[in-house]
ROMIVEX-718710 format. One line per field, with one value per residue (C-alpha): residue number from 1; residue in three letters; x, y negated, z. Coordinates in steps of 0.1 Angstrom, whole numbers. Layout:
# residues N
nr: [NUM	...]
rest: [ALA	...]
east: [X	...]
north: [Y	...]
up: [Z	...]
END
This chain:
# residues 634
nr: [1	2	3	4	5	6	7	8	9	10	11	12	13	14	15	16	17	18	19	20	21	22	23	24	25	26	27	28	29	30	31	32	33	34	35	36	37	38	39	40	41	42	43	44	45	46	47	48	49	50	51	52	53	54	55	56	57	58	59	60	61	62	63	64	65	66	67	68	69	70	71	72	73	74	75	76	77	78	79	80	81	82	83	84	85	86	87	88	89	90	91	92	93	94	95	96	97	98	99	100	101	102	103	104	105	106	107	108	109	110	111	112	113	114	115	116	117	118	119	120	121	122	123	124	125	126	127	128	129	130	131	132	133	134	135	136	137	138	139	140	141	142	143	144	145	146	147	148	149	150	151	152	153	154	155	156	157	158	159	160	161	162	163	164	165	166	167	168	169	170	171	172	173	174	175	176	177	178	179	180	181	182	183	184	185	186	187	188	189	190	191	192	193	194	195	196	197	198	199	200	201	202	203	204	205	206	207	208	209	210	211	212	213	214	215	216	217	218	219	220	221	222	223	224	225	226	227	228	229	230	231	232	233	234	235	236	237	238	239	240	241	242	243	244	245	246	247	248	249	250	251	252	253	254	255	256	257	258	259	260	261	262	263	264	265	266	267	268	269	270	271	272	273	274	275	276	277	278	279	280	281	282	283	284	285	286	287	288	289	290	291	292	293	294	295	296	297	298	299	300	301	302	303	304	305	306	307	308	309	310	311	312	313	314	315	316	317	318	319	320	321	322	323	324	325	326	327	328	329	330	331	332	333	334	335	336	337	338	339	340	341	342	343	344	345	346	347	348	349	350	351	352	353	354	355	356	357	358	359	360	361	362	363	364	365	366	367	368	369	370	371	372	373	374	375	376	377	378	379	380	381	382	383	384	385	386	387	388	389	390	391	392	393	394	395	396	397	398	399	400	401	402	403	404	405	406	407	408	409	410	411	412	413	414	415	416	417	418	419	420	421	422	423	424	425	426	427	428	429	430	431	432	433	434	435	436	437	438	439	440	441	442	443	444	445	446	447	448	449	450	451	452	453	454	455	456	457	458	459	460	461	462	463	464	465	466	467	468	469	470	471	472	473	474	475	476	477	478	479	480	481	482	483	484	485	486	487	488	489	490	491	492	493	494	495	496	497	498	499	500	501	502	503	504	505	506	507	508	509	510	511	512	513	514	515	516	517	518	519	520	521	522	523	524	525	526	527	528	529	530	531	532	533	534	535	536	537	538	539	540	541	542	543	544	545	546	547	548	549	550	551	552	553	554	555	556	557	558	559	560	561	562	563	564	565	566	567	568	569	570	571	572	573	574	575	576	577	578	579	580	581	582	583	584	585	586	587	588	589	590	591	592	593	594	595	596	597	598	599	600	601	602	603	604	605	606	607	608	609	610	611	612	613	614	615	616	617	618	619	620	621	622	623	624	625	626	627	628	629	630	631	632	633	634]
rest: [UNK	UNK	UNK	UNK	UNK	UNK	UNK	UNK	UNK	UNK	UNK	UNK	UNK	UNK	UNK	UNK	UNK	UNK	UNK	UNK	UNK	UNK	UNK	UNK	UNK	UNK	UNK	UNK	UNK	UNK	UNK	UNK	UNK	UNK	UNK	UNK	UNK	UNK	UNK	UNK	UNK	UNK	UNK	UNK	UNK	UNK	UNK	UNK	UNK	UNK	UNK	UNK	UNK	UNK	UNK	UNK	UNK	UNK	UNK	UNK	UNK	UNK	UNK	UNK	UNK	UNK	UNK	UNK	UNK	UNK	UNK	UNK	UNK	UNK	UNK	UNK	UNK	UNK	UNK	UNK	UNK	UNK	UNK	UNK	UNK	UNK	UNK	UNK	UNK	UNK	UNK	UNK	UNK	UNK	UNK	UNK	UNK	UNK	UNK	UNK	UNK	UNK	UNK	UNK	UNK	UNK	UNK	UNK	UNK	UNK	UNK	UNK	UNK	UNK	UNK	UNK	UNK	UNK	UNK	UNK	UNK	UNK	UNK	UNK	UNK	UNK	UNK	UNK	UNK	UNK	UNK	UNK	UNK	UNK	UNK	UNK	UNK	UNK	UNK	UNK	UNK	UNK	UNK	UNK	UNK	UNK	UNK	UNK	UNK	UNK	UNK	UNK	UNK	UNK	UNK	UNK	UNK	UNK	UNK	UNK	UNK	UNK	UNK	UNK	UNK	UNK	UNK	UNK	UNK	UNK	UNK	UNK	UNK	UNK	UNK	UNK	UNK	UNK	UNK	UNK	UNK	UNK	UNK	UNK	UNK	UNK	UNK	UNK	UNK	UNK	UNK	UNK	UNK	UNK	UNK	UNK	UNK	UNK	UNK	UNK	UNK	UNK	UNK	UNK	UNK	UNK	UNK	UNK	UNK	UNK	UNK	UNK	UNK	UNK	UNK	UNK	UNK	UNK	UNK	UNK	UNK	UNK	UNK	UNK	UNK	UNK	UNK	UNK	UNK	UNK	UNK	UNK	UNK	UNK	UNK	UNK	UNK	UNK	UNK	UNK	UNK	UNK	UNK	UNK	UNK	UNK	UNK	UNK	UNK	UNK	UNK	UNK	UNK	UNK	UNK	UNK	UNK	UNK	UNK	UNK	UNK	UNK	UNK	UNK	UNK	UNK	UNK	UNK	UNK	UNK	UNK	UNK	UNK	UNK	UNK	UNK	UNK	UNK	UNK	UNK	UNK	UNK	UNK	UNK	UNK	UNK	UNK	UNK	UNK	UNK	UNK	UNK	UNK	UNK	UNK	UNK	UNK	UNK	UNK	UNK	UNK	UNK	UNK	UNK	UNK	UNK	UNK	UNK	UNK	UNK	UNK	UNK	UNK	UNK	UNK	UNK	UNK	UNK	UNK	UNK	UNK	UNK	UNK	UNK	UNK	UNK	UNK	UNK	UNK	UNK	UNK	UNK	UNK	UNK	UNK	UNK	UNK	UNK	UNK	UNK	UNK	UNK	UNK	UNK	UNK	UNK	UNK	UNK	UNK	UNK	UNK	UNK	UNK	UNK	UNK	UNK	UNK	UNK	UNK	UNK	UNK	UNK	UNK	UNK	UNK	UNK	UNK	UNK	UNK	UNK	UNK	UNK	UNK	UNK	UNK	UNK	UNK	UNK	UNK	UNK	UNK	UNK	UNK	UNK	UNK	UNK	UNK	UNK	UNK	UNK	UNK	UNK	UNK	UNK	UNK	UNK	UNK	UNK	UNK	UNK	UNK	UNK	UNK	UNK	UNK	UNK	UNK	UNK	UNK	UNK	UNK	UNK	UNK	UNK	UNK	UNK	UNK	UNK	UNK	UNK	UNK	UNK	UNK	UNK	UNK	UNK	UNK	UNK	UNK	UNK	UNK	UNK	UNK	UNK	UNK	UNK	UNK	UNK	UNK	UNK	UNK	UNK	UNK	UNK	UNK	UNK	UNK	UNK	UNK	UNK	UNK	UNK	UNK	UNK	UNK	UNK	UNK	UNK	UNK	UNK	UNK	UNK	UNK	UNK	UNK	UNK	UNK	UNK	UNK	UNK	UNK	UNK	UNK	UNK	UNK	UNK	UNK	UNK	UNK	UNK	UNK	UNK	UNK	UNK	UNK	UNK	UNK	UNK	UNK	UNK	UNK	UNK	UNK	UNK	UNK	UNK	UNK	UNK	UNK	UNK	UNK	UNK	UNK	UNK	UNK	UNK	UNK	UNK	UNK	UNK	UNK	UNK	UNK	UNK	UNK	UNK	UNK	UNK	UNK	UNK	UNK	UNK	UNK	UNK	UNK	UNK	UNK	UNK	UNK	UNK	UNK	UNK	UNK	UNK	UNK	UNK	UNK	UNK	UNK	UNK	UNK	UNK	UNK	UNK	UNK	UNK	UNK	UNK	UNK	UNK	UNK	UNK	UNK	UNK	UNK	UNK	UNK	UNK	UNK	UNK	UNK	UNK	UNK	UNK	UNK	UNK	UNK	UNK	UNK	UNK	UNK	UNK	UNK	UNK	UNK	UNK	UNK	UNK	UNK	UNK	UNK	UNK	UNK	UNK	UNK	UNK	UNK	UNK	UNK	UNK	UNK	UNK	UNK	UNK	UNK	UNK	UNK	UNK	UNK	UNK	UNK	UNK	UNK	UNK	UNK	UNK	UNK	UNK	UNK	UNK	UNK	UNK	UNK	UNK	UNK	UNK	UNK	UNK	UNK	UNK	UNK	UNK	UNK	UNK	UNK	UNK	UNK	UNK	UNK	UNK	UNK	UNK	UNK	UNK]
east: [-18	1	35	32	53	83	109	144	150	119	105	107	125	106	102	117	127	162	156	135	128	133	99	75	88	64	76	72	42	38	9	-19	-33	-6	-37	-20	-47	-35	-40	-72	-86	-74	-88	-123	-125	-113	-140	-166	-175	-173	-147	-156	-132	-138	-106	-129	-164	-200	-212	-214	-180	-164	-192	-179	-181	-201	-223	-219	-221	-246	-263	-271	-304	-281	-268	-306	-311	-282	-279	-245	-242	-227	-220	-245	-270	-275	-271	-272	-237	-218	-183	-150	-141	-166	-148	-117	-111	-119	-129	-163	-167	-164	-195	-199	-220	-235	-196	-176	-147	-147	-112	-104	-126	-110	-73	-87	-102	-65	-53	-74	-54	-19	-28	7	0	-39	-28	-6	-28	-53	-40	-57	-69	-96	-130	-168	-166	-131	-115	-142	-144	-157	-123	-103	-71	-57	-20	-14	21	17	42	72	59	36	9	-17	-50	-80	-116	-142	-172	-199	-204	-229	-265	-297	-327	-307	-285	-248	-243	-208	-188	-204	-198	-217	-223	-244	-229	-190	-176	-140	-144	-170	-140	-115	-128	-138	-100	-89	-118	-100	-67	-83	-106	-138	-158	-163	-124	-123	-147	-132	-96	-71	-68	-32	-31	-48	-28	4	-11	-17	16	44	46	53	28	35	9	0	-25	-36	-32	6	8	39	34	48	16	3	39	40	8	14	45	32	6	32	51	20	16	-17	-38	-63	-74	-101	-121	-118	-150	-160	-184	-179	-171	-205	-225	-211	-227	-232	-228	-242	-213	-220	-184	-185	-169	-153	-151	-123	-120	-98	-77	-73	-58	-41	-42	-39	-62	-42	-55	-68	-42	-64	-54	-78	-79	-102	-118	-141	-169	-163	-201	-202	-230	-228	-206	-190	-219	-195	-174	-160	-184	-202	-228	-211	-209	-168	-165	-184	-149	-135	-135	-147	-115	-102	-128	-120	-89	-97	-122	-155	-182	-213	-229	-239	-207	-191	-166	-157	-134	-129	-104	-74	-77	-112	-96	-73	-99	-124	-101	-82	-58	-39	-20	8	14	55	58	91	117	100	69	82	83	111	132	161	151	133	157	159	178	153	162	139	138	120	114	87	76	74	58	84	114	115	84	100	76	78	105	82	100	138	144	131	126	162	147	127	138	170	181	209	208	237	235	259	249	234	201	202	180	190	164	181	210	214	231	217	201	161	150	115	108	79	71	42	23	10	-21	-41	-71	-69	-68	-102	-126	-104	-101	-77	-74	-42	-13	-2	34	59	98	125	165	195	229	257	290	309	294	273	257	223	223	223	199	229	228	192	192	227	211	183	169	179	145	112	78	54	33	24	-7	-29	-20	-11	18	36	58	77	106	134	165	202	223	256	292	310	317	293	256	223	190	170	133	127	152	168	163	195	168	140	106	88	54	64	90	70	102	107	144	173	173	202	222	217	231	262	267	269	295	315	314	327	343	384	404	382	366	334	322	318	332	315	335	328	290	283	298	277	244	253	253	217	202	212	203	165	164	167	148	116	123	113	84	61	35	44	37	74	93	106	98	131	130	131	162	183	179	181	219	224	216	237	266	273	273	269	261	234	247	250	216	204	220	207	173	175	190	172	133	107	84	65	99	97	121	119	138	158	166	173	199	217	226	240	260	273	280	295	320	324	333	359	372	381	397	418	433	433	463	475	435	433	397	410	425	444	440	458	443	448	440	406	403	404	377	359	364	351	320	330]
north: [757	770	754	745	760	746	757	743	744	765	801	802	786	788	824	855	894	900	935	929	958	976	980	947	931	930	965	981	967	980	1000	985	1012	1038	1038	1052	1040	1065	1096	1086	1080	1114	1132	1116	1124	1163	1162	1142	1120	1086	1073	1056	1039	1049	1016	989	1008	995	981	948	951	946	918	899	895	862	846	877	906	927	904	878	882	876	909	926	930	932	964	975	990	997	980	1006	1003	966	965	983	984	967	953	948	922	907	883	881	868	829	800	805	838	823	814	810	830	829	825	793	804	773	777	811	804	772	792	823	799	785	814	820	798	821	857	865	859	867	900	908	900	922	949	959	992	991	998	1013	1042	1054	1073	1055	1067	1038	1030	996	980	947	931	904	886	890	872	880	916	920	950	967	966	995	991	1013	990	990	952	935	925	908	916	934	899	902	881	864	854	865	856	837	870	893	926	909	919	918	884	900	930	902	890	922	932	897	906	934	924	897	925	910	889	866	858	841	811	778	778	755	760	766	794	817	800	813	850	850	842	840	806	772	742	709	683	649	626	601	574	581	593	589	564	591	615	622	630	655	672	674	693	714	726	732	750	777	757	763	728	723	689	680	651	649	643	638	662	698	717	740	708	702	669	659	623	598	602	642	652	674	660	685	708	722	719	735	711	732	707	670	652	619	609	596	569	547	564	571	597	628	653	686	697	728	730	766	766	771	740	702	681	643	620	591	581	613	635	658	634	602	576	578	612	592	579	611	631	663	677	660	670	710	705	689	721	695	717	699	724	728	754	733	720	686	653	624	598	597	565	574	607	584	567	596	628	621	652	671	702	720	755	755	793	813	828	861	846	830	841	823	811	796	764	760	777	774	791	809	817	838	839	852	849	846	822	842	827	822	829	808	790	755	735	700	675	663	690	682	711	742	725	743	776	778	795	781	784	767	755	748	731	741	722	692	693	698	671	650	624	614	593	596	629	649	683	688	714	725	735	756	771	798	811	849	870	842	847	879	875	857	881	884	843	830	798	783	770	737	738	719	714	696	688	679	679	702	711	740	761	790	798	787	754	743	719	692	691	680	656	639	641	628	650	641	642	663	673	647	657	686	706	733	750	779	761	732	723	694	683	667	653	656	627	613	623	658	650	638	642	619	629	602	608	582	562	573	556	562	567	587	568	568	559	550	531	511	516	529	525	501	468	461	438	465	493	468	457	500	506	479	488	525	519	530	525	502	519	504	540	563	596	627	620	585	593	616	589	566	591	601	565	556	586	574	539	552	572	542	528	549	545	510	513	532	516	525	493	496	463	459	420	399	411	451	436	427	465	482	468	479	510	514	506	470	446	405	375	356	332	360	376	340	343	378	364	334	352	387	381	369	338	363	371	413	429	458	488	473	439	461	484	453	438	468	475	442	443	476	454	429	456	470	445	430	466	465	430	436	455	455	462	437	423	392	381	356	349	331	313	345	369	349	350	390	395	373	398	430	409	394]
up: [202	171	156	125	102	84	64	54	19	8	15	-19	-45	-78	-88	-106	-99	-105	-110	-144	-152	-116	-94	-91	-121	-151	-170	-136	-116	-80	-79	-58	-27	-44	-70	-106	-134	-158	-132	-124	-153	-168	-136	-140	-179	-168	-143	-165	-138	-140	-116	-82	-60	-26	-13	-28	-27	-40	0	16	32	-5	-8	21	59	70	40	26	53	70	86	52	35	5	2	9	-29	-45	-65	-77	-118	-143	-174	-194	-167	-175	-212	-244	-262	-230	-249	-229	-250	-278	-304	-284	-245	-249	-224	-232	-214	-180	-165	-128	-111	-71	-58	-50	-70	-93	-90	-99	-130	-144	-140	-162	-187	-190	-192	-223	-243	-239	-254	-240	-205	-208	-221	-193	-167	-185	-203	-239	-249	-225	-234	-227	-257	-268	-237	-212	-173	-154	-145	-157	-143	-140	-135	-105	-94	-59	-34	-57	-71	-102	-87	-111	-90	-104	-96	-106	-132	-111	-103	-82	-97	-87	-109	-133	-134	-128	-94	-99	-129	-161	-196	-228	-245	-222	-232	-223	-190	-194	-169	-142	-137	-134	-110	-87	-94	-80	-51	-43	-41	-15	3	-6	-30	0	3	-31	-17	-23	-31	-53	-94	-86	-61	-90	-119	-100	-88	-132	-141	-112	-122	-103	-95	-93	-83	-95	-77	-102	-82	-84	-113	-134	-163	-188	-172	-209	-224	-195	-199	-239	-233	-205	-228	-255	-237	-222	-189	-169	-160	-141	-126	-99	-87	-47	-31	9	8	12	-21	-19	-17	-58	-71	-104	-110	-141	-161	-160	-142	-111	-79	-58	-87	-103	-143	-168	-188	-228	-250	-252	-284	-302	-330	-360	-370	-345	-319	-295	-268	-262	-232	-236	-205	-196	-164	-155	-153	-188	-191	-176	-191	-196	-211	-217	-247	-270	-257	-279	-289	-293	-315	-318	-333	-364	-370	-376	-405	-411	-415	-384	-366	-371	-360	-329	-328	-322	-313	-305	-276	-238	-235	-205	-229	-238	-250	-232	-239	-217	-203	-190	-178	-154	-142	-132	-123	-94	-90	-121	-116	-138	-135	-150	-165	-151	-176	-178	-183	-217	-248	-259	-232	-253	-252	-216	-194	-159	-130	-107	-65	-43	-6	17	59	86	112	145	175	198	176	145	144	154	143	125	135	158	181	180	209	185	150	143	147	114	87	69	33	11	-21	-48	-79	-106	-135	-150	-168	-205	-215	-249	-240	-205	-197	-164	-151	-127	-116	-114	-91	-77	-45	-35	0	3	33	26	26	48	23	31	69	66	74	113	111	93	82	65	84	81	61	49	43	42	24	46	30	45	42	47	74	65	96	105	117	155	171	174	134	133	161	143	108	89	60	28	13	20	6	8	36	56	44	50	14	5	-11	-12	-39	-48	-76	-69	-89	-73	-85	-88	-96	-96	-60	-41	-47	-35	-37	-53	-41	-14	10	40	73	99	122	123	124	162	168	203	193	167	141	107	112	119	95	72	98	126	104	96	129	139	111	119	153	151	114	131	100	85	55	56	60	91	89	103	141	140	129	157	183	172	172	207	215	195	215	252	245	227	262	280	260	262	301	301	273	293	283	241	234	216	230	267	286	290	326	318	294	325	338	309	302	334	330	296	317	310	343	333	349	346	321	293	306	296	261	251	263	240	213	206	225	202	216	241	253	245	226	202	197	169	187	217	196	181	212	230	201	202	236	234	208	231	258	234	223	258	265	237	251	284	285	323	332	358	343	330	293	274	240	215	181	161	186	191	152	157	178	163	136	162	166	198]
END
């Protein structure tokens, strides 16, 4: 059985190349397969043969490998051509690269196509991803290239133009305009860089938002959405984000089903604009289908009886276009109530035109999960969960945010598994990842199991999934000094199923300080901490001894024995009063009632040592000496 992964910290921390101009970074892309685009396309017009790339050539293994391999009637008559062989006059680019000139073809890559039709809307980034000056007359050689971030790397990725057709029909992503194909070689580049056309089915908005732009994701479900969700989508899109939402459905996303309102579930959508009418202050969200056709029915839709509020003029600028082009409006509310997952791709500093005013600091760091080695698994296994990978983090400044009182540092975390998509074909699937924040002080070396099992993490991502990336953002609080992380709270004690806790109540934690509090702080320093854990984790062994049945309490008998074995011998009088005092009415006692009476008896214990000062077992106390144990909790 595999671990699953996790890594402290994050794999990666946001992203950016250092080196910005050195190799990978956006001046310098890698070259994908050593393949120069320039060389090659010289060579071919020298030769005057139209180039044909042999590392991504026109068979079934660059269709795919199951649905889509040799042994699919799928593939049987599908013809590969050129642009010129299917049209007169084929254009790179007609009009300009728009949202319209993404249509979905034969391919479950809904979500590839909803990222490039966001991408549409930033001729900076579209631009980059694919380069101008590319055409079917001036210069041509069946050869194009386009520009991927890749793991930390920006690689340029050529493919020859012969794409696949059925009946003279391109078979994947096409465009509005027939003779268009900038979109169809989009995506065979992206095919390539995945090994097949088959690698790109099903897949998250985000993953291709990211491999567009080097950006970060963060997600929203909609159900916990923030109450300020619009504010943040209107900025995002101000500021060039990518968004994309979704609407989660039980079945399968190949079995796509349209439902009376006209939206998609398991679908993915492109989100293109956020506005808010004038007048009546209404809120609008633009969405596009990637199918290029089927769209919202309800109210704001093409047809409807609220854009007969609007005037003309306001009408242009909200760009209302009545037509089946898989674009449309819907009212925000409504949006809420239908969409059930949002995501944000947040641009990186070289990504950004201007980056005076959005500025942020951006870590990379990379590692490996190796069977064996450092693949420790979730907490859920204290003996290698150590192992993983282990990365520190510093925050050196506050955030720079007029609008917020409260100071603090905001940081995103974003952990990324690679090149499973490509693995597919030998059976891949995703791991399931996640990670997690402890606070530390001091040492730079990796941390040792003891540090784990002795703390609890500070925060972590929200659950463990099989994505290719989890991300999460998180706010460090507090004074110069001492910094909390203010996501969730903080149990001294993990949660146990088999213990049937969540963690110690508020008495129980007291009752502990108090306990090993030496000087009477009302705080436990690190020494008097780690006492105390050693202590919790020989009384939870005993614990578990006497639980074997999970049901996570012990019976009043088990009680008498289990004091026993945490070293404490009493008569029966003060078995009586433990009984009485921490069983419930079916006389069993939990882990927390268990816990507060040994540390109260471990009180009592010290207490009685620190009067009986000759050690002959028995003491005498006075009014004010009474009056101090009393005060220990005697």
């Amino acid at each position: 059985m595999p671990y699953t992964p996790s890594g402290f910290f994050c794999d990666r921390l946001i992203r950016e190349r250092e080196r910005r101009d050195g190799e990978g970074s956006v001046n310098k892309p890698l070259r994908f397969n050593n393949q120069d685009f320039n060389t090659l396309r010289q060579e071919s017009l020298q030769r005057k043969s139209l180039f044909e790339d042999d590392s991504f050539p026109a068979t079934v293994e660059s269709l795919g490998f199951k649905e889509l391999g040799h042994k699919s009637n799928k593939v049987k008559n599908i013809v590969w051509k050129r642009p010129k062989e299917i049209c007169e006059n084929p254009q790179f680019i007609v009009g300009g690269a728009s949202r319209t000139d993404i249509c979905q073809g034969d391919l479950g890559d809904c979500w590839l196509l909803a990222a490039i039709a966001c991408l549409t809307l930033n001729e900076k980034l579209l631009y980059r991803v694919v380069p101008q000056e590319q055409s079917f007359s001036e210069g041509y050689a069946g050869i194009f290239h386009f520009q991927f971030w890749r793991y930390g790397d920006w690689v340029d990725v050529i493919i020859d133009d012969r794409i696949p057709t059925f009946n003279n029909q391109l078979v994947f992503t096409k465009s509005a305009e027939r003779n268009e194909f900038w979109s169809a070689l989009l995506e065979k580049a992206y095919a390539k860089l995945h090994g097949s056309y088959e690698a790109l089915k099903g897949g998250n908005t985000t993953e291709a938002m990211e491999d567009f732009t080097g950006g970060v994701t963060e997600f929203y479900e909609m159900k916990e959405a923030p109450k300020e969700l619009y504010k943040i989508m209107k900025k995002a899109l101000e500021r060039g984000s990518l968004m994309g939402c979704s609407i989660d459905s039980l079945v399968p996303a190949r079995f796509e089903t349209r439902t009376v309102t006209g939206l998609v579930k398991g679908h993915a959508y492109s989100v293109t604009a956020v506005e808010e009418h004038k007048d009546s202050k209404v809120r609008l969200v633009r969405l596009r289908n990637p199918w290029g056709q089927v769209e919202w029915n309800g109210p704001w839709s093409d047809n409807s009886k609220e854009w007969a509020t609007l005037s003309k003029a306001e009408k242009e600028k909200l760009q209302h276009q009545s037509a089946e082009d898989g674009e449309f409006w819907m009212s925000f509310e409504d949006f809420k109530k239908n969409y059930t997952k949002i995501e944000i791709c947040n641009l990186t500093p070289d990504a950004l035109e201007d980056d005076k005013i959005h500025k942020w600091t951006v870590s990379v760091n990379e590692g490996r999960w190796v069977r064996g080695c450092s693949a420790g698994g979730c907490r859920n296994y204290p003996d290698t969960f150590w192992t993983n990978p282990q990365y520190r983090l510093r925050l050196l400044e506050e955030d720079d945010d007029p609008e917020d009182m409260e100071a603090g540092c905001t940081f995103v975390v974003a952990l990324m598994q690679k090149n499973r998509r490509k693995e597919r074909k030998m059976g891949a699937n995703l791991f399931t990842i996640g990670f997690a924040i402890y606070e530390m002080h001091g040492n730079k070396q990796h941390m040792q199991k003891d540090f784990f099992l002795f703390n609890s993490s500070k925060v972590r991502c929200k659950s463990y999934i099989n994505l290719r990336e989890v991300t999460q953002r998180f706010r460090l609080m507090g004074d110069r000094d001492q910094g909390v992380l203010h996501e969730e709270s903080v149990s001294l004690f993990p949660a146990d199923k088999d213990l049937n806790t969540e963690g110690f109540s508020l008495e129980s934690c007291r009752s502990m300080i108090a306990l090993m509090d030496m000087n009477g702080t009302g705080r436990l320093n690190l020494q008097e901490f780690r006492h105390l854990w050693n202590k919790i984790k020989q009384w939870q062994g005993i614990f578990k001894h006497y639980n074997a049945d999970q049901s996570g309490s012990i019976n009043s008998y088990e009680m008498r024995n289990a004091v026993n074995d945490a070293g404490f011998r009493l008569n029966n009088q003060l078995y009586d009063i433990i009984t009485m005092r921490y069983a419930n009415e079916n006389m069993n006692i939990d882990f927390d009632s268990f816990i507060s009476c040994l540390v109260r008896l471990e009180a009592m214990f010290r207490a009685f040592q620190a009067f009986d000062k000759d050690g002959d077992g028995t003491i005498r106390l006075s009014v004010l000496e009474v009056r101090a144990a009393e005060t220990l909790q005697v």
